[in-house]
N, C-alpha and C positions, 0 to 999 in steps of 0.2 A: 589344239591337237586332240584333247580328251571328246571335244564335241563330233570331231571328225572319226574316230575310233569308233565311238557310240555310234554312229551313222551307218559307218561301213558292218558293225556288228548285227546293227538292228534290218538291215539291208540283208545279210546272207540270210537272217531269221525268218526273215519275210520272202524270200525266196523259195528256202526248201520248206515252208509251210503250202506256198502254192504248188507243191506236186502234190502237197497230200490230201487236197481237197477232192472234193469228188469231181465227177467225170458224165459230166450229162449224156449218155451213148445215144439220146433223139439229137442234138445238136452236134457233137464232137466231130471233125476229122479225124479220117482214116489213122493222118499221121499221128495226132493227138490221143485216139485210142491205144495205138500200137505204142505209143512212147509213156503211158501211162499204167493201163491193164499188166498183169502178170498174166504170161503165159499167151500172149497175142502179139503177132507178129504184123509185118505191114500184109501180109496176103488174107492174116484173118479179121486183121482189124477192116480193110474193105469189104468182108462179105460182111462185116457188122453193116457198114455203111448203104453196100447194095440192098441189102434184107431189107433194112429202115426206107429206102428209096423207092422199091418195088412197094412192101407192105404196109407204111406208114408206120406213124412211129411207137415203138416200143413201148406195152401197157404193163408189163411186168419183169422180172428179172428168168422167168422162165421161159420168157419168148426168144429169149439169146441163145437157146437150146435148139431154135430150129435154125440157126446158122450151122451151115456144113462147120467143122472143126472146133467147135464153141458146143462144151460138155458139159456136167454139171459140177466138175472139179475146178475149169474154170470160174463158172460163177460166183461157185465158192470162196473162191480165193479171190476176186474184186469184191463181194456181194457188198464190203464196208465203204467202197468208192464210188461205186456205179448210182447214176442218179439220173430218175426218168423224168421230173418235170425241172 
């Protein structure tokens, strides 16, 4: 039972560590941005994703800037998540 307990313990630990890894926004879905990002929703997380489709992909954290809705408060507030390569 104590090995079964450790498992399940070491399981939820391992779980909410993978929300807090970063967020490749060249690679990411729509829905993956929106459910991770602060302050992005599913309508902004797709113009992350059309921008990256039309423009190729993302060479810095201030190219998120030229997505309609995505400001520089945003950025701020991912800039510890967000990861381009």
């Amino acid at each position: 039972m104590k090995k079964f307990s450790f498992l399940v313990t070491f399981l939820s630990c391992l779980v909410f560590s993978v929300s807090a890894w970063a967020i490749n926004i060249n690679t990411a879905s729509a829905e993956l941005l929106a459910k991770e990002l602060s302050g992005v929703g599913l309508v902004k997380a797709e113009a992350i994703v059309s921008f990256r489709e039309t423009n190729g992909p993302y060479k810095s954290l201030a190219d998120l800037m030229a997505v309609k809705g995505i400001g520089a408060n945003t950025v701020e507030k991912n800039s510890e998540i967000i990861q381009l390569k």
